[in-house]
VOBA-1610 file (N, C-alpha, C; in pm, whole numbers, padded with zeros to 5 digits, always signed):
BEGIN
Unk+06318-03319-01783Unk+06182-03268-01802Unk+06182-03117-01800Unk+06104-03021-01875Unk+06124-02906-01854Unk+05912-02885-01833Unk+05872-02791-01750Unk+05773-02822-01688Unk+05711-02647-01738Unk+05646-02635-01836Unk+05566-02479-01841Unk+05439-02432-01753Unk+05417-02329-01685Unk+05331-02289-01669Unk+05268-02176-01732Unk+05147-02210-01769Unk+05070-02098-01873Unk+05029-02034-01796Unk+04987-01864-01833Unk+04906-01828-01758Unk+04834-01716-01836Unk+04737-01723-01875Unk+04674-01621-01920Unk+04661-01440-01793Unk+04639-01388-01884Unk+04638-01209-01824Unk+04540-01201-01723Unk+04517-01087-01656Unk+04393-01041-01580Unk+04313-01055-01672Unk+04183-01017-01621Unk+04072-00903-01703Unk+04102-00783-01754Unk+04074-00750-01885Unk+04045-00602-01941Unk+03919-00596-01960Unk+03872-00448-01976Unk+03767-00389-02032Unk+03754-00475-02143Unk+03834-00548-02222Unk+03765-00570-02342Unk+03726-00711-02311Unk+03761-00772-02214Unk+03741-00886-02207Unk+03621-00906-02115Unk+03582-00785-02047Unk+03436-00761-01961Unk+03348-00761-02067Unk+03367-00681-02169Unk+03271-00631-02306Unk+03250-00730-02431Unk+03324-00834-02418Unk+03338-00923-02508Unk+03366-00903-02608Unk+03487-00818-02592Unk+03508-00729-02730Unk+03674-00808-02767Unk+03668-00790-02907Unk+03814-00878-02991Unk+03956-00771-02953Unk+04054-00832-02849Unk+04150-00782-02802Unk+04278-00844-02884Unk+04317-00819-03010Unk+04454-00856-03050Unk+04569-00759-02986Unk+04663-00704-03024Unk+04788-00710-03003Unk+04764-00496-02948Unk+04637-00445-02972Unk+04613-00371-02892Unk+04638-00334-02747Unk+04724-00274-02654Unk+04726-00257-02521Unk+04659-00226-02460Unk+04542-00226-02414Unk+04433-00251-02306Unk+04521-00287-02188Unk+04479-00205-02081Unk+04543-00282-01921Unk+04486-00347-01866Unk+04523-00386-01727Unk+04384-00470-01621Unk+04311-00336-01598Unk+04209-00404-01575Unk+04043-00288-01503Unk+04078-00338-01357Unk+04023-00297-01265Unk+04054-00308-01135Unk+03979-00482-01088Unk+03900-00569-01198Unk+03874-00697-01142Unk+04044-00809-01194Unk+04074-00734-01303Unk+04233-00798-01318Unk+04343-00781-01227Unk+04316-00644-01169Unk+04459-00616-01071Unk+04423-00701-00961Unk+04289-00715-00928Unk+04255-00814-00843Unk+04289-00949-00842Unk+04233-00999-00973Unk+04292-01155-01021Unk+04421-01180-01028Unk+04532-01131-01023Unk+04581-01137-01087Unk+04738-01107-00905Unk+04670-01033-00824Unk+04729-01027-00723Unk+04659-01152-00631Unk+04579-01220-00653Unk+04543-01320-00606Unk+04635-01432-00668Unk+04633-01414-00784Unk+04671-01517-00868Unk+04895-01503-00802Unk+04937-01432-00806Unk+05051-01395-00758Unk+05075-01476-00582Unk+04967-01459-00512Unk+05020-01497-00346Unk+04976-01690-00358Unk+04910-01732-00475Unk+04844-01868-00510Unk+04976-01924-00551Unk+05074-01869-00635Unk+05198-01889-00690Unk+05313-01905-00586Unk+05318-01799-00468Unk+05432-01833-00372Unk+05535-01930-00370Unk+05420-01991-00327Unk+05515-02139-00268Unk+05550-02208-00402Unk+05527-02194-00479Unk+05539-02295-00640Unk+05663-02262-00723Unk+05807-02354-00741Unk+05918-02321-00760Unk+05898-02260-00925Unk+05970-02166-00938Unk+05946-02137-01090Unk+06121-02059-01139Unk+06197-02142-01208Unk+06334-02122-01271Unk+06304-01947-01334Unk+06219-01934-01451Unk+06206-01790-01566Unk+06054-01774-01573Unk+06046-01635-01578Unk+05921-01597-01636Unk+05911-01537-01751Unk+05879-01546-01844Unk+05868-01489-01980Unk+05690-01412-02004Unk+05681-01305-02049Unk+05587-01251-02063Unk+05583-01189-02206Unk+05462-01185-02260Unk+05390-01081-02369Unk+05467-00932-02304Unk+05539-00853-02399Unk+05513-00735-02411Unk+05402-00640-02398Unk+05258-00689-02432Unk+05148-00634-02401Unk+05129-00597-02264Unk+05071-00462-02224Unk+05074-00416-02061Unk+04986-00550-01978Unk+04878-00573-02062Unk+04807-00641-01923Unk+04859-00799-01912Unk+04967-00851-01984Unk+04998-00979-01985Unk+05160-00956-01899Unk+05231-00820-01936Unk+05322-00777-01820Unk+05304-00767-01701Unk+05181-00689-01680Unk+05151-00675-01526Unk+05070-00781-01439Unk+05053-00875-01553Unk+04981-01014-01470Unk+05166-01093-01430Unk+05238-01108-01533Unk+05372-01119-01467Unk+05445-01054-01345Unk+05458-00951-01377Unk+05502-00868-01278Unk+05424-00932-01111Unk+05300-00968-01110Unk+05211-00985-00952Unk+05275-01121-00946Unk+05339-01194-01036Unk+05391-01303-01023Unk+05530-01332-00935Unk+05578-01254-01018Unk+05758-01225-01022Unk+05775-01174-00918Unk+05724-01092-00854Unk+05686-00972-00733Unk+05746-01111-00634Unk+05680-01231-00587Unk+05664-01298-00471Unk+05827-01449-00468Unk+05883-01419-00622Unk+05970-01484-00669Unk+06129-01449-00663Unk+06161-01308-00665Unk+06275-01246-00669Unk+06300-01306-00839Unk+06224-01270-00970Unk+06272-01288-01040Unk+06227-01246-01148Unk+06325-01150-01256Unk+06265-01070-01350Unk+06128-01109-01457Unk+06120-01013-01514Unk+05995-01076-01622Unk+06082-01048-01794Unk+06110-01163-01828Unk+06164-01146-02006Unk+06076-01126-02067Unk+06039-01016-02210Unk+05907-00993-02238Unk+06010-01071-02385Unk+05902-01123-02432Unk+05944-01198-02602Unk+05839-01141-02661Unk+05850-01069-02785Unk+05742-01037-02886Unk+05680-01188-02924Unk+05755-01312-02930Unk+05729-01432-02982Unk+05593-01471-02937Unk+05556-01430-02836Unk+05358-01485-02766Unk+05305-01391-02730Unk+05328-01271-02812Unk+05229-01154-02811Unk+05088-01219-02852Unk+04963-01162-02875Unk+04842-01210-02913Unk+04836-01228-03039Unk+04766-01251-03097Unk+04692-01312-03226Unk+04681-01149-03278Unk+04732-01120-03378Unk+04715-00976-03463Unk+04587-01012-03502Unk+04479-00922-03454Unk+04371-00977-03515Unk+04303-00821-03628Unk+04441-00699-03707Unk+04454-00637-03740Unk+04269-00545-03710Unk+04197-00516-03833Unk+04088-00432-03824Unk+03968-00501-03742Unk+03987-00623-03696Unk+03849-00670-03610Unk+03911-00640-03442Unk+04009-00587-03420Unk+04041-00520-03312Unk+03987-00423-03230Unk+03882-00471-03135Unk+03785-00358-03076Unk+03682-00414-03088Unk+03633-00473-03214Unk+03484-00519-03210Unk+03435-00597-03117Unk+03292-00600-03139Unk+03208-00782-03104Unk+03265-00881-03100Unk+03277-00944-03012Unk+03352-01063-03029Unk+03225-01164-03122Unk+03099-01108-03165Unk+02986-01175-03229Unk+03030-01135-03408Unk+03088-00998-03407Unk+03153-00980-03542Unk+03221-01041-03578Unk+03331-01063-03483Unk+03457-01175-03553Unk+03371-01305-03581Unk+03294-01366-03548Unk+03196-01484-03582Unk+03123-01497-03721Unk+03132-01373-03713Unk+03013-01341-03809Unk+03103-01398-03937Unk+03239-01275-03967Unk+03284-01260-04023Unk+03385-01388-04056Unk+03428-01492-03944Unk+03505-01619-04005Unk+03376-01743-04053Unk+03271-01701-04041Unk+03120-01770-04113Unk+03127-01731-04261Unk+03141-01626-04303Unk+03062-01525-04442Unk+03212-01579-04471Unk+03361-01598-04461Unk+03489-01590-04512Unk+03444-01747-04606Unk+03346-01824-04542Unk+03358-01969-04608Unk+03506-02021-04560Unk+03601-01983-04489Unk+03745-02050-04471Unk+03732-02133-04328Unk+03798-02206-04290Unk+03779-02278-04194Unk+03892-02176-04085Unk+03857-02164-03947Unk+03906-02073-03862Unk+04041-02074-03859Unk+04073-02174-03908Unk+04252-02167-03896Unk+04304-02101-03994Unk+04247-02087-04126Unk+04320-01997-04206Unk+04246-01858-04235Unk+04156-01832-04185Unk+04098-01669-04176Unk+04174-01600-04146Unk+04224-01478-04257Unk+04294-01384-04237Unk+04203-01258-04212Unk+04225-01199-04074Unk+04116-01066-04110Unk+04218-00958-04190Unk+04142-00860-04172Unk+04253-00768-04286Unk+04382-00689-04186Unk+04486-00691-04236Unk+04561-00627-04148Unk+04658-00713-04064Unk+04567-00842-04047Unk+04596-00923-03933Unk+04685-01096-04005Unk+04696-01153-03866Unk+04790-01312-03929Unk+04671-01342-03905Unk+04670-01520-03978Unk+04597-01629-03971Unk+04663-01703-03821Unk+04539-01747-03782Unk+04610-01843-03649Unk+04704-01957-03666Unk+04703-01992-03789Unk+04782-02080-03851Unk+04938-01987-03824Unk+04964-01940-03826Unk+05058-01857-03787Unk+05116-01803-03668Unk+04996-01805-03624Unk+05040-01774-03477Unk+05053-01930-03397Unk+05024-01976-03480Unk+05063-02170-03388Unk+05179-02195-03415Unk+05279-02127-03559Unk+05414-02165-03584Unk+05476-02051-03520Unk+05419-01942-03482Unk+05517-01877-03330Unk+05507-01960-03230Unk+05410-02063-03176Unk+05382-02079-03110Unk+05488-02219-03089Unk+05520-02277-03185Unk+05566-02377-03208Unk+05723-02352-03204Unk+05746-02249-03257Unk+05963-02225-03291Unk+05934-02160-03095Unk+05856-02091-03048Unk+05919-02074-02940Unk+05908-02168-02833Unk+05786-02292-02836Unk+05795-02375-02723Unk+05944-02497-02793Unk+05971-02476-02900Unk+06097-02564-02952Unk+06211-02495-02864Unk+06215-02356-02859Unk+06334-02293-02834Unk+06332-02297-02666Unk+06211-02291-02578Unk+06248-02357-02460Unk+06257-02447-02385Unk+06252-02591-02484Unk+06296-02664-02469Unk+06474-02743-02479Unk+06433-02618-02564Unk+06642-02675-02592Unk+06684-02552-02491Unk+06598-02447-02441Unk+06712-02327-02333Unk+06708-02406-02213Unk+06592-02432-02155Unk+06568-02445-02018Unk+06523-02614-01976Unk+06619-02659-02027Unk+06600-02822-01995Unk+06627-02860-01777Unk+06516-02893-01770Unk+06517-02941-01636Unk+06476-02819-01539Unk+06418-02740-01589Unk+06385-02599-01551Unk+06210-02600-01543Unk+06146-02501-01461Unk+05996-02502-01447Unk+05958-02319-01490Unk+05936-02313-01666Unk+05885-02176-01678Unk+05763-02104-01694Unk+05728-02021-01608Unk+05603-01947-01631Unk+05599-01830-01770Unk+05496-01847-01820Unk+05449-01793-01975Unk+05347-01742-01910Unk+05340-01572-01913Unk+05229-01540-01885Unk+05224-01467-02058Unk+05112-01503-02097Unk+05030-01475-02247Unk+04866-01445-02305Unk+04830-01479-02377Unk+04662-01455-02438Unk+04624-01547-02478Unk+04493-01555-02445Unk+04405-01683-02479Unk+04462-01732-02602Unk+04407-01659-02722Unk+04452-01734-02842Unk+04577-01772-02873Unk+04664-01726-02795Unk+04812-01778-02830Unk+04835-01919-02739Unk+04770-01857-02638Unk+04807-01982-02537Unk+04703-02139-02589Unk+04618-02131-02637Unk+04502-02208-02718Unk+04586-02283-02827Unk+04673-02199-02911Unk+04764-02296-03014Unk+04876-02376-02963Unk+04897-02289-02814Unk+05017-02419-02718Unk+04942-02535-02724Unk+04813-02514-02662Unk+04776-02634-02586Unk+04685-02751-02750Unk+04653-02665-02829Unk+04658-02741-02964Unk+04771-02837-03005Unk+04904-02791-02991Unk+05020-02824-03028Unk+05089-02917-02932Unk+05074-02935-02792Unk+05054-03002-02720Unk+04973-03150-02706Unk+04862-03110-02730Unk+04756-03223-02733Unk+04780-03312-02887Unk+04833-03195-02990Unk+04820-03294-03118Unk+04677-03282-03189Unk+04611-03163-03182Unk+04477-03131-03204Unk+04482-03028-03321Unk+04390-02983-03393Unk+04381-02840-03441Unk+04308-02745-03424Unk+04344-02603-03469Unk+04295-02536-03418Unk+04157-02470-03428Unk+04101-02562-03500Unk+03929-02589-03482Unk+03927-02610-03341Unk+03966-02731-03325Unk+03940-02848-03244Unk+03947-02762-03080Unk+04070-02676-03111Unk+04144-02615-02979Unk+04047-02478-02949Unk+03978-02474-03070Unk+03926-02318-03004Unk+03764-02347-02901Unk+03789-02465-02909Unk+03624-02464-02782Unk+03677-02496-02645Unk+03849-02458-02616Unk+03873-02467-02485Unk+03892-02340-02428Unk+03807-02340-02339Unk+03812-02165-02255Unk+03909-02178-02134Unk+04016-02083-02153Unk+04125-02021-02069Unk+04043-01930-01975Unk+04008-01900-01855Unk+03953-01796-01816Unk+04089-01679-01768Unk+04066-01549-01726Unk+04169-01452-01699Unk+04191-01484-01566Unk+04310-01475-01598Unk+04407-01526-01432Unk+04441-01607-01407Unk+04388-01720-01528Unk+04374-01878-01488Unk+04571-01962-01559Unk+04570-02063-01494Unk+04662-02133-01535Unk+04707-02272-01571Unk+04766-02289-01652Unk+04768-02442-01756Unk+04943-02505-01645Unk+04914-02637-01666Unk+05034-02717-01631Unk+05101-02820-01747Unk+05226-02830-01783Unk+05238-02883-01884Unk+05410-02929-01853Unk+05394-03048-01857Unk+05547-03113-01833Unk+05600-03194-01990Unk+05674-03153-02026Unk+05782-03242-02176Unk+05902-03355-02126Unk+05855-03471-02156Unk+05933-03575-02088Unk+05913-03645-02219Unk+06054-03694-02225Unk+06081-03832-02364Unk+05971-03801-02431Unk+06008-03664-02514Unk+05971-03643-02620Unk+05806-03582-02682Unk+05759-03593-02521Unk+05609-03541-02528Unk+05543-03493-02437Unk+05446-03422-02439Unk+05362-03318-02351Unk+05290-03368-02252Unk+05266-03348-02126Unk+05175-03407-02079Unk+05070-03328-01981Unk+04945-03255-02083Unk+04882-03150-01978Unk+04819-03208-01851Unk+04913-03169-01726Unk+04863-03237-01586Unk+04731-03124-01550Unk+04724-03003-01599Unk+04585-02885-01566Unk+04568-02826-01636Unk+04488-02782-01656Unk+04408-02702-01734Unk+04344-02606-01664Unk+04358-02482-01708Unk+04268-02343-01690Unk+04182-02348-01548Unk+04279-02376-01489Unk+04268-02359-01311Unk+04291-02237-01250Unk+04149-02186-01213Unk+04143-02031-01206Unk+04219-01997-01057Unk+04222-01856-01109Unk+04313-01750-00935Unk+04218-01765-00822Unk+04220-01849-00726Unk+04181-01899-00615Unk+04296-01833-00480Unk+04219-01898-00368Unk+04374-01911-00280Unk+04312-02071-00240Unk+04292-02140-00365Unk+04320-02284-00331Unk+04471-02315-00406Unk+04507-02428-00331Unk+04653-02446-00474Unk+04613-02483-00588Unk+04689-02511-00653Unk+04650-02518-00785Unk+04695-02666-00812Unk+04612-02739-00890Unk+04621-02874-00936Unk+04767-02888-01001Unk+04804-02980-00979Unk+04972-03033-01129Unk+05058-02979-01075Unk+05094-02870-00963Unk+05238-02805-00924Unk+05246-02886-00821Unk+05211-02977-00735Unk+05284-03018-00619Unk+05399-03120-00638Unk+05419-03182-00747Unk+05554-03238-00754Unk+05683-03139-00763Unk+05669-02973-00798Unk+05763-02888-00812Unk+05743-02791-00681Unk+05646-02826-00568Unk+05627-02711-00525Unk+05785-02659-00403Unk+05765-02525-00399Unk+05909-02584-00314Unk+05903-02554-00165
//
């Protein structure tokens, strides 16, 4: 069995503002360094083999509060950076709406300008949960990443699309449980926020 844990970033400013954060570096605002060091002492006790992180600062430094309590580095992979969401980067998150409405295209293949289709970012999403499955067999890895990337895991997971996947809200700080056994996924949690309760789905790994 190889056992992932998702974890989406702190809070940014853009994510206070409801503003469209692609592959832009925005850091945590001081309610992320918060979440996010909460979210780190919630993790302790919970065995974790690798951590792999976004290159992006605020999806590093939500790793890093992780790794901190683990004795164990953070691998950054360009492979689950965010969703290039090229010139709607910064806006309304009511613009980007606007604008995959007026496209007439269905959300999975809206290209904004500049930017990939999410359809694309689900086949990153796809060659790299393939590739840690064949690295880290029998291993438990934390993915700290971005909503929309982490949204086409759990699409790809469930066997859903990414219509279907975009009315599930990840909150910041929060974390997904996901075990691959004979051949298939099995999400034990979902978007179980930074508490200092434990967290649902890790007590069969906890150590």
């Amino acid at each position: 069995m190889v056992r992932l844990i998702l974890v989406r970033h702190g809070q940014t400013d853009a994510n206070l503002y409801r503003r469209i954060q692609g592959q832009s570096d925005g850091p945590l605002n001081a309610t992320g360094r918060e979440q996010v060091a909460i979210l780190g002492r919630q993790l302790q006790g919970v065995h974790i083999d690798h951590i792999i992180a976004s290159p992006l600062q605020r999806a590093y430094d939500t790793a890093r509060a992780i790794a901190h309590y683990h004795r164990l580095d953070v691998v950054c992979s360009t492979a689950i950076v965010e969703w290039n969401c090229g010139m709607l980067d910064g806006l309304p998150a009511d613009e980007f709406k606007e604008q995959v409405r007026g496209s007439g295209l269905p959300l999975s293949q809206f290209r904004p300008l500049g930017g990939e289709t999410l359809t694309e970012v689900r086949q990153r999403a796809h060659s790299f949960m393939t590739d840690v499955l064949t690295r880290y067999d029998q291993q438990t890895v934390l993915i700290c990443s971005h909503g929309d990337f982490l949204r086409t895991c759990v699409s790809l997971m469930r066997g859903i699309t990414i219509e279907e996947a975009s009315s599930i809200h990840l909150d910041n700080a929060s974390c997904s449980v996901a075990d691959h056994a004979n051949g298939q996924w099995e999400i034990t949690a979902l978007n179980q926020p930074a508490t200092t309760q434990a967290l649902d789905g890790l007590s069969p790994h906890v150590s």
